[in-house]
C-alpha positions as CSV (number, residue, x, y, z in Angstrom):
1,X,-3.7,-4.2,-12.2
2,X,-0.6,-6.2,-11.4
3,X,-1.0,-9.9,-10.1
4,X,-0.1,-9.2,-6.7
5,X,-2.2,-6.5,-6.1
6,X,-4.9,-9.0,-6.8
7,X,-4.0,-11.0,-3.9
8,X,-4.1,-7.9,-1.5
9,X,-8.0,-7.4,-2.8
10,X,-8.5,-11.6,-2.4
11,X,-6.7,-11.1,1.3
12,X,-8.7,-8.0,2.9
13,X,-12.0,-10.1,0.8
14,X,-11.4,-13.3,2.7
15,X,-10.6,-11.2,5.7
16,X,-14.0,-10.1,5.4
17,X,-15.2,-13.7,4.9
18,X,-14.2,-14.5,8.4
19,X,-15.8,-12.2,10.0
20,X,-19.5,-12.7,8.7
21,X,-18.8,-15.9,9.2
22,X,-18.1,-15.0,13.4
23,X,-21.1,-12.7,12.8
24,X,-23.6,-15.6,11.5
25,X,-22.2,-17.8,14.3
26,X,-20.6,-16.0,17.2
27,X,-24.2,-15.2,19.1
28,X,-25.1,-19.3,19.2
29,X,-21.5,-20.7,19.2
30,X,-20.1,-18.4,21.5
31,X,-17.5,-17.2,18.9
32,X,-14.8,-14.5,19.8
33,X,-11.9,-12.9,18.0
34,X,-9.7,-14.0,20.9
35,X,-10.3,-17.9,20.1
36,X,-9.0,-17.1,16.6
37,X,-5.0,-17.8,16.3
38,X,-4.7,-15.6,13.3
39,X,-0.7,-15.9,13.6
40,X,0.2,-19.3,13.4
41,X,-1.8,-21.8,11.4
42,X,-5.3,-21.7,10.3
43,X,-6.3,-18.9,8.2
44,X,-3.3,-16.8,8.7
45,X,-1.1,-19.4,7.5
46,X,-2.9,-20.2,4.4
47,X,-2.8,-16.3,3.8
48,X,0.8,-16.1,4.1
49,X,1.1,-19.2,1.8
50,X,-1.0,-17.7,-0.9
51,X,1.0,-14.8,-0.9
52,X,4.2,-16.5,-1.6
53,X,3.0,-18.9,-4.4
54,X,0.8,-16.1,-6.1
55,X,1.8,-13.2,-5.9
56,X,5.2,-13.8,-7.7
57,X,3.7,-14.9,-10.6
58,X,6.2,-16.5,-13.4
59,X,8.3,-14.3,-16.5
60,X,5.6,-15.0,-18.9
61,X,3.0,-13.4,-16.8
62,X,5.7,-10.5,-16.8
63,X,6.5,-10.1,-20.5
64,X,2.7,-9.8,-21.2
65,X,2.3,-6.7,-18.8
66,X,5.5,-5.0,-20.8
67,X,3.2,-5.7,-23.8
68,X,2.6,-2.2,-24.2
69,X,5.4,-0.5,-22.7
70,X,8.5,1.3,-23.3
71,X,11.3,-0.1,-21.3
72,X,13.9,2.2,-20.5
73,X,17.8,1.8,-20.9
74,X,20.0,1.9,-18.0
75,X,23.5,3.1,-17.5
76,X,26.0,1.6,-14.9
77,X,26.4,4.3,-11.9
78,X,29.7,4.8,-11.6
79,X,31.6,3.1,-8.9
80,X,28.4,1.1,-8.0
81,X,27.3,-2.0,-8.2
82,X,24.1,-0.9,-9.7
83,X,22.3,1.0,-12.5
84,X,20.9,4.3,-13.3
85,X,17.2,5.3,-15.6
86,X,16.6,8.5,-16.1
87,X,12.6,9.3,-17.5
88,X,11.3,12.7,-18.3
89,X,7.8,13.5,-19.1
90,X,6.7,11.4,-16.2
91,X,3.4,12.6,-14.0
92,X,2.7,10.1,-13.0
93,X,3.8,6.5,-11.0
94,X,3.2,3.0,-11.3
95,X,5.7,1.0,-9.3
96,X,5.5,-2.5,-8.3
97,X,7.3,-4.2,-6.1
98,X,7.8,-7.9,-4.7
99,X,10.7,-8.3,-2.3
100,X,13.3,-5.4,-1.7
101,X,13.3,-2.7,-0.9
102,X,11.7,0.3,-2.5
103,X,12.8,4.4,-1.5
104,X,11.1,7.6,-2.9
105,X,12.8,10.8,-2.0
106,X,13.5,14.3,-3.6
107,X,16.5,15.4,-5.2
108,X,18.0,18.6,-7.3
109,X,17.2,17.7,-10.8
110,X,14.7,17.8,-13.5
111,X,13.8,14.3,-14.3
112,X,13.1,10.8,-12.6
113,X,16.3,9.5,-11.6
114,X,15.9,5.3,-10.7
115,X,18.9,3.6,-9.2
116,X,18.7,-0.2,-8.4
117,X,21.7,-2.0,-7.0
118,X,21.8,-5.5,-5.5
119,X,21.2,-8.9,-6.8
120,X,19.2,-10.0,-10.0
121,X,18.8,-6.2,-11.5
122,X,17.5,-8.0,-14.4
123,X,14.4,-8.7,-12.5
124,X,13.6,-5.2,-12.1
125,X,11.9,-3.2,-15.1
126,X,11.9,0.5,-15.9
127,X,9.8,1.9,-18.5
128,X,7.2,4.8,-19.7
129,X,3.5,4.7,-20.5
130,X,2.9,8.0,-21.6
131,X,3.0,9.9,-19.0
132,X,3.4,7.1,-16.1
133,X,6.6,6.0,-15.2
134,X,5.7,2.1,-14.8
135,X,8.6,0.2,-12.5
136,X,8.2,-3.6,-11.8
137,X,10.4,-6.3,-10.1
138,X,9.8,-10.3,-9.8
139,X,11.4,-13.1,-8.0
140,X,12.4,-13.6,-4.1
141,X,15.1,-11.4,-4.1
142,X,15.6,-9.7,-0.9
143,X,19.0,-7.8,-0.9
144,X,18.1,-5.4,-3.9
145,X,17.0,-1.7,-3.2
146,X,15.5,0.5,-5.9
147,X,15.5,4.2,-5.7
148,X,13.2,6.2,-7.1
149,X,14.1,10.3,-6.8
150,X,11.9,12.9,-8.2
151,X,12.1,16.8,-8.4
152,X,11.5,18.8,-5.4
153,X,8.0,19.9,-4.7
154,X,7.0,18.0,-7.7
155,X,3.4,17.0,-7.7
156,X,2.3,13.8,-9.3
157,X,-1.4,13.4,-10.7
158,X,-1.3,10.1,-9.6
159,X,1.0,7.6,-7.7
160,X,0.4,4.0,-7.5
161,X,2.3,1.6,-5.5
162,X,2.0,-1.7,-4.9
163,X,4.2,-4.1,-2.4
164,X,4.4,-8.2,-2.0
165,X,6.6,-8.7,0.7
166,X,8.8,-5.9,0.3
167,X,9.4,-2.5,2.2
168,X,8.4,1.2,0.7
169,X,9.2,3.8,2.6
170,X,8.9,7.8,1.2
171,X,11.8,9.7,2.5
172,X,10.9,13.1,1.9
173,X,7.9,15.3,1.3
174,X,5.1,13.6,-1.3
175,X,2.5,14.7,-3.3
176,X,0.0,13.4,-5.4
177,X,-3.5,13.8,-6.2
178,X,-4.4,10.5,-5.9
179,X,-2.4,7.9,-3.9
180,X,-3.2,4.5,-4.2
181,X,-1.4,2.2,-1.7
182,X,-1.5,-1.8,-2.1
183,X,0.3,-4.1,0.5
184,X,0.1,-7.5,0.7
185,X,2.3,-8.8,3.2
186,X,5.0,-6.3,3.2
187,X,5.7,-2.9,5.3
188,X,5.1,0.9,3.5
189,X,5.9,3.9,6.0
190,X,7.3,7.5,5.2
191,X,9.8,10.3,7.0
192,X,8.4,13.2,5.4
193,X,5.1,14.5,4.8
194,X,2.2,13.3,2.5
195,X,0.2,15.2,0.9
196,X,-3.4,13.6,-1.3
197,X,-6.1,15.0,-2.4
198,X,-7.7,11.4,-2.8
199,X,-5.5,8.3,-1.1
200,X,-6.9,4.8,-1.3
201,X,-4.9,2.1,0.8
202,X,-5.3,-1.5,0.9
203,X,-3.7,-4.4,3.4
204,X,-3.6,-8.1,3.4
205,X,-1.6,-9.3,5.8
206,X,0.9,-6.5,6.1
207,X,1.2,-2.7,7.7
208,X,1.0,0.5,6.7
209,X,2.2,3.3,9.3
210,X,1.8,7.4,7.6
211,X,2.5,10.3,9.6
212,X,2.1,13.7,9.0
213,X,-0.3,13.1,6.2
214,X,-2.7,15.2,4.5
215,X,-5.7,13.8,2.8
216,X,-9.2,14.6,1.9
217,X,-11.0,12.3,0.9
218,X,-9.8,8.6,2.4
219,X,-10.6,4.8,1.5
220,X,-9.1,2.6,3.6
221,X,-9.2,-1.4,3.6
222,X,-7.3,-3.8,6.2
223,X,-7.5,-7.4,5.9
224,X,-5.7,-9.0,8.4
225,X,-2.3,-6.1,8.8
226,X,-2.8,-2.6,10.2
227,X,-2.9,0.3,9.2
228,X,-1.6,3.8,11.3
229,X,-2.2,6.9,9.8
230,X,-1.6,10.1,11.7
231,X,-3.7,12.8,9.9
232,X,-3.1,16.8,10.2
233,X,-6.6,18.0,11.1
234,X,-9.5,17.5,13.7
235,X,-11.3,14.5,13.8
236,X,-14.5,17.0,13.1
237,X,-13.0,17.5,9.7
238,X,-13.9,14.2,8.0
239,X,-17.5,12.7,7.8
240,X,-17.0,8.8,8.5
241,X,-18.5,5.4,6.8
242,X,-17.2,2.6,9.2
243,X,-17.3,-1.3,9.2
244,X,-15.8,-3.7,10.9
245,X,-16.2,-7.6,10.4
246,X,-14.0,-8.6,13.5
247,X,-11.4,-6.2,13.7
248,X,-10.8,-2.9,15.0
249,X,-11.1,1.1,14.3
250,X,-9.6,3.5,16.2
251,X,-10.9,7.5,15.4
252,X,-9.0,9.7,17.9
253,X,-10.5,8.9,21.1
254,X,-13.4,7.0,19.7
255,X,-13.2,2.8,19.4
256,X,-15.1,1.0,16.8
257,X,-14.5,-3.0,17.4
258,X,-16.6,-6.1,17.5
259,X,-18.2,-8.3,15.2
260,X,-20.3,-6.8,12.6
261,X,-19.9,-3.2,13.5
262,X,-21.1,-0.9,10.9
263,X,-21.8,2.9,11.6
264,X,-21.7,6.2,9.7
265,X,-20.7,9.5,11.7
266,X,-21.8,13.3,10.1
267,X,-19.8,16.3,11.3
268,X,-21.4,19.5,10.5
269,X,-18.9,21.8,8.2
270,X,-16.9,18.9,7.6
271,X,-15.2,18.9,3.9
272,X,-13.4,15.7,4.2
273,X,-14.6,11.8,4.2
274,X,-13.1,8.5,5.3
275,X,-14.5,5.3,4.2
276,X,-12.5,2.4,6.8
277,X,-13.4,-1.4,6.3
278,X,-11.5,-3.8,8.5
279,X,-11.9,-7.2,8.4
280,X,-10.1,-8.9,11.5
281,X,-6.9,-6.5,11.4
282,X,-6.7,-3.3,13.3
283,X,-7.1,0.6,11.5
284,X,-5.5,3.1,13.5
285,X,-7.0,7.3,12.9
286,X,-4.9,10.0,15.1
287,X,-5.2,13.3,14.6
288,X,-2.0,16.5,14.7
């Protein structure tokens, strides 16, 4: 696990924190979520600072994950400022990103195609683990965009991503039997349509907005962010585990908020499942 994905897991954990900590003493303080300023000062600012001085990490922490891995050569893309990798044999993904800007889309070829352009390309690493394309970037550099472009229709067995402070978006049609999802205070959204058998998505302080997406089984954990997801399907199609330590869950037309709220919902004939924690941030289930 990379050492700002870390920071996500401490984020949504604190997230929690806070609100068993409403729930011990809300009922004989006369605590509310409202009397919380979660956006400047307190504990949203010590979130934010944690993930700037953490979750970029030094070179030496770097070199050791590349311990085992292959990096890749790049060319120079012609009449770019930038570079080309080309990987074959990849199924699946393992890209990491800190600052930037990250974009997956399709393309009429046979292999991985990754193009970064912008300042301090040597901060961004291509390489292969076997089958796993593994893509990593360090530093605060925020006018560098990586592209990653993949077959069409290509499926992967599993597709890790995991942002700082950066923005992912997927351009075109995804798919991938497992999709794991880790923000920490950055943005990840899409254009086409998502497709996971299994997706697990995690939020510290940042957002996460899916449309058209297909999933069946889901696991999703919001610190203090949000998370939107706009799921083909009927809300009768998933079973549900809920909790909520201050924040919120919307379901379709159903509301799950306040402090403490923990509830499980059974749908008869229903072949999928959602498992949504929120700790003071807001989780956001609609239904196409």
């Amino acid at each position: 696990m990379r050492k700002f994905s870390k920071v996500v897991l401490v984020i949504a954990a604190a997230a929690g924190v806070v609100g068993i900590g409403l729930t011990i003493g809300g009922a004989s303080m006369g605590a509310t979520i409202a009397g919380l300023n979660l956006s400047k000062g307190g504990f949203g600012s010590a979130v934010r600072q944690t993930v700037k001085y953490v979750s970029f990490g030094d070179e030496d922490d770097w070199n050791q994950d590349w311990d085992e891995i292959d990096e890749s050569d790049s060319k120079e893309a012609a009449g770019t400022n930038g570079e080309i990798y080309l990987i074959d044999g990849v199924s699946k993904l393992d890209l990491s990103i800190r600052t930037g800007e990250l974009y997956l889309k399709e393309y009429d070829g046979n292999e991985i195609k990754v193009e970064v352009s912008g300042k301090h390309r040597e901060k961004v690493r291509v390489g292969q683990e076997g089958d796993t394309l593994v893509l990593e970037s360090i530093g605060r550099v925020q006018d560098r965009e990586i592209t990653v472009s993949y077959p069409k229709k290509m499926e992967f067995e599993d597709a890790s991503v995991d942002v700082a402070a950066g923005t992912v978006n997927l351009d075109d049609d995804f798919y991938a039997k497992k999709l794991e999802v880790s923000v920490a205070a950055g943005e990840f959204s899409n254009d086409g349509a998502v497709t996971a058998e299994k997706a697990d998505i995690t939020v510290g302080t940042g957002n996460v907005d899916l449309e058209n997406l297909n999933v069946q089984d889901l696991e999703a954990d919001c610190g203090i962010g949000n998370i939107d997801l706009d799921i083909n399907g009927k809300e009768s199609d998933y079973d549900y585990e809920i909790s909520c330590s201050a924040g919120a869950v919307d379901i379709g037309d159903s509301s799950y908020s306040g402090i403490g709220h923990e509830k499980k919902i059974s749908n008869p004939g229903a072949s999928g499942k959602m498992d949504l924690d929120c700790g003071v941030g807001n989780i956001t289930i609609d239904f196409e």
